[in-house]
N, C-alpha and C positions, 0 to 999 in steps of 0.2 A: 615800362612799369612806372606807376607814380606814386608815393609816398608824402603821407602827411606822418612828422615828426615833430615828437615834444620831449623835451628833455629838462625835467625841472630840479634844480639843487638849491636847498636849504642848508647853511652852517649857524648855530646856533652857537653863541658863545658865552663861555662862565661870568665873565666880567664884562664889560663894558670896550669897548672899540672907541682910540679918539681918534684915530686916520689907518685908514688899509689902501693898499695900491695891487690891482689885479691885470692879470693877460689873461687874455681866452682865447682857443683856436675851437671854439665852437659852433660857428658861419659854415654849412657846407658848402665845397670851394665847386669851382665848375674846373671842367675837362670834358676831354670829346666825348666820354660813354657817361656825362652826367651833368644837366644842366639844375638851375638852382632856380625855381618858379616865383618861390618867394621865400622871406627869410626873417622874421623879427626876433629882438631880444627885449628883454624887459628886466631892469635892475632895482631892487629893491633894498636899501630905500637911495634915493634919489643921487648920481656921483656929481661930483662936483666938475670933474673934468673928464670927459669922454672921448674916443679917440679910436678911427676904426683907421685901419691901411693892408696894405698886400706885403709879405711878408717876403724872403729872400726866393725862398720858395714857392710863390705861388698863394699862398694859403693868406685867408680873410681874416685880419689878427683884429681882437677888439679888449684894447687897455682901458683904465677908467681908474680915477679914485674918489675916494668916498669920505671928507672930513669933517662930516658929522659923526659925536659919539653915539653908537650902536651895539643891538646887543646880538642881531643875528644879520643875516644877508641871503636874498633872495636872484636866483637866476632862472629865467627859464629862457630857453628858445626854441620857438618853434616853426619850422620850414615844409616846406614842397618841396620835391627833388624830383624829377624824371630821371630813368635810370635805362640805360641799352644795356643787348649783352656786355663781357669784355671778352677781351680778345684772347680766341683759344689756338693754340699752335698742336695740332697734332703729334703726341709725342717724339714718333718714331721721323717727322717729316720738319721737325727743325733742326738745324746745323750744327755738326758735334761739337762738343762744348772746349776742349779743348782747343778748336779752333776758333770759337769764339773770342776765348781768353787770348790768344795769340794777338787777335785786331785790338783784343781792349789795350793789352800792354803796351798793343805799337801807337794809341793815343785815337782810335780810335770814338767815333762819338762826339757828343756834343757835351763842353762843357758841363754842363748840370748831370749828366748821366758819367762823365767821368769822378765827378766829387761824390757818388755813392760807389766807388770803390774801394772807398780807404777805413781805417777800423773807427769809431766815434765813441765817445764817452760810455755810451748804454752798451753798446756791442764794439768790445774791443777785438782787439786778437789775442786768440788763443791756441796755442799749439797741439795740446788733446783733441781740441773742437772740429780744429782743418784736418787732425788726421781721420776723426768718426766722419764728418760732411765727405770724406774725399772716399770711403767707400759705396758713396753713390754713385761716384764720377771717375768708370772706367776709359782709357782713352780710345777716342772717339767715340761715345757715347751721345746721342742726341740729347741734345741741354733738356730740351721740356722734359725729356723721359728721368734723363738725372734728376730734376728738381723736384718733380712730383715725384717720384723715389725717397727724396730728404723729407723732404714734406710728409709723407706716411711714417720715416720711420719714427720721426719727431712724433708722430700722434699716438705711434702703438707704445713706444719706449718710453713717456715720459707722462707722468700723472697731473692732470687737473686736479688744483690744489688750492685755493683761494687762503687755504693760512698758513701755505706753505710761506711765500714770500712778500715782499712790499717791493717799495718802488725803487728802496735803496741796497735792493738785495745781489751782489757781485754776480755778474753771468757765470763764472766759472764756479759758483756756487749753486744758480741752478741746474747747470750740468753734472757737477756731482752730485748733485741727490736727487736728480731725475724727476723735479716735482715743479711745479709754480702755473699763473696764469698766460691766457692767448698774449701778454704783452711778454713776458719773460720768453715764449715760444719762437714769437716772432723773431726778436732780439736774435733767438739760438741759430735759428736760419739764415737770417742777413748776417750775422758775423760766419758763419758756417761759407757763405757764398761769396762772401767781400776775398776770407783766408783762402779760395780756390782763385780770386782773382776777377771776379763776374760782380757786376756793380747790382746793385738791389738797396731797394727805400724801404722806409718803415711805412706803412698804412694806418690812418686812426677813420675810426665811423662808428659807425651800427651794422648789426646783421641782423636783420631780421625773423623774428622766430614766432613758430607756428604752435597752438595748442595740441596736447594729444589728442588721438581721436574722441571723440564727443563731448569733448571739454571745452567749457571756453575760454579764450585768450581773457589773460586778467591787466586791464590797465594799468602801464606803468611798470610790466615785468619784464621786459627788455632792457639792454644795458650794453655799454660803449664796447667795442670790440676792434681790437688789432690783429694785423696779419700782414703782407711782406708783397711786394711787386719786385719782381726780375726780369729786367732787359732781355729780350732777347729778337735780337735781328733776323727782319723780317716781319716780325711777328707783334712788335710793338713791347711793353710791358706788362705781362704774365703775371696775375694776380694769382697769390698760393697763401692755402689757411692753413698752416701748420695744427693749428687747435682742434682743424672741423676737417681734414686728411681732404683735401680737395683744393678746384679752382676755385675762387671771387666769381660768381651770378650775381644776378638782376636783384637779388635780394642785401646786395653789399651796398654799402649807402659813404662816399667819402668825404670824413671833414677836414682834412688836411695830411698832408704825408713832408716825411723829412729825412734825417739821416737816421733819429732811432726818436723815443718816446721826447726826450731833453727837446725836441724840435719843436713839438706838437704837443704837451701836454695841454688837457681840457683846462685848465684852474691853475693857476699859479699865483701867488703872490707874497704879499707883507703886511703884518700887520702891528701896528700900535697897542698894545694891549689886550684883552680878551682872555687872556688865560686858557685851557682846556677850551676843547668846541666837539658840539657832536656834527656830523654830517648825515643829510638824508638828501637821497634822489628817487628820480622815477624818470626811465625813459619807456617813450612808446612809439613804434614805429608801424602802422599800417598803411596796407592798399587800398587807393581809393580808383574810383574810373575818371576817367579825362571826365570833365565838366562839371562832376559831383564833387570838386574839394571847394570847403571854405575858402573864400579870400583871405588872404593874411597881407598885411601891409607888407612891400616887399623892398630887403634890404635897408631894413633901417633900424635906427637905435630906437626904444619909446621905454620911456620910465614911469614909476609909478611913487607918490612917497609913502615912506614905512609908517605903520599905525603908529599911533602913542605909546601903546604899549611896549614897541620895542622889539617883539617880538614874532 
């Protein structure tokens, strides 16, 4: 499958900006079930110092600042991505999970898949959490079957809730009151899987989503989406959508993955002044056929400067 993606974000600010300094993990990264065709970003209005690199993790990090006074700021990027299945491990035909855990404690693994077993900032440990996650995972229970088990119950038990929570909202706060978004979900999972002892990242991208029947898809009504990968040998890393009670398909689009959301956030930074800011986005994620996408300049920075107005 191939995908052309646009993702544009506008901050508009109350007062005036005399210096901002930003990160973004918004370059979709390559991996084996997802190559990256082409990739541009466009900063408005123009940074002064720009700066792309590969992050500890893997992931396409791109800093910049901007020390001209401004009163809004402009992002958009847009990519090609080819996307394969991912890798499905028949529930009942991967390795029981407690013995899984046994190799992880004895050190198996490779570095990098050892450092997603420990609790992190977004998803600590929790002792309520390990004992709800641990009624998925009777002993010897095949891991896939366990997981996707978590995974559903995470999606029946706990509400999609967009003002339930933000980004500074305590995990064991979303667990008691049973509500919050796909990134609070994810969180609930990977600490849920780390407190049985089973290493699992955090996932950021897009999902892509379809109109209802005879309706048409409306520009720009898709929107950044997280969910959760878990190791599992043999089998590779098992992608699971807590939010959407399933596996990661061909329709999962990856920008970067980390310990929890703190690794990977899309926007981050500082700013100089500005007061109060509104925010507006629009992402769009469609299919296109091999040969029919636009060219897009691929992998590179291209800027543009901001009108006069300012705005």
């Amino acid at each position: 499958m191939i995908y052309e993606i646009s993702h544009w974000t506008e901050y508009r600010y109350a007062d005036a900006v005399r210096l901002s300094k930003h990160v973004l993990h918004m370059q979709p990264r390559e991996h084996p079930g997802q190559r990256v065709l082409s990739s541009s970003l466009e900063l408005t209005p123009s940074p002064q110092v720009v700066h792309e690199h590969t992050d500890y993790f893997g992931n396409t990090v791109s800093s910049f600042t901007i020390a001209e006074r401004h009163r809004g700021m402009h992002i958009r990027v847009r990519s090609k991505i080819e996307c394969d299945e991912r890798p499905v491990a028949p529930p009942k035909s991967s390795p029981p999970w407690d013995e899984v855990r046994t190799k992880w404690q004895a050190g198996a693994g490779d570095r990098f898949e050892q450092e997603f077993l420990h609790p992190s900032p977004y998803a600590p440990y929790l002792h309520e959490l390990r004992a709800w996650a641990e009624e998925s995972f009777p002993p010897g229970r095949p891991l896939a079957e366990a997981a996707l088990e978590l995974t559903k119950r995470i999606h029946d038990r706990f509400t999609f809730d967009k003002a339930a929570t933000s980004v500074s909202t305590p995990l064991g706060e979303v667990f008691e009151n049973r509500r919050g978004v796909c990134q609070d979900f994810a969180h609930l999972e990977i600490a849920g899987l780390r407190a049985l002892g089973l290493p699992a990242r955090y996932m950021s991208g897009y999902l892509r989503t379809l109109p209802p029947p005879g309706r048409t898809k409306v520009f720009g009504g898709d929107a950044s989406h997280a969910w959760v990968a878990l190791a599992c040998p043999g089998f590779g890393w098992l992608e699971l959508d807590p939010t959407n009670d399933g596996m990661a398909g061909t329709g999962y689009v990856t920008l970067a993955w980390g310990r929890d959301y703190g690794d990977v956030s899309l926007i981050r930074g500082t700013l100089a002044g500005g007061g109060e800011h509104a925010l507006y986005l629009s992402v769009n994620v469609d299919e296109v056929q091999a040969g029919e996408e636009e060219a897009i300049p691929g992998r590179i920075i291209s800027t543009q400067r901001q009108s006069q107005s300012g705005s």
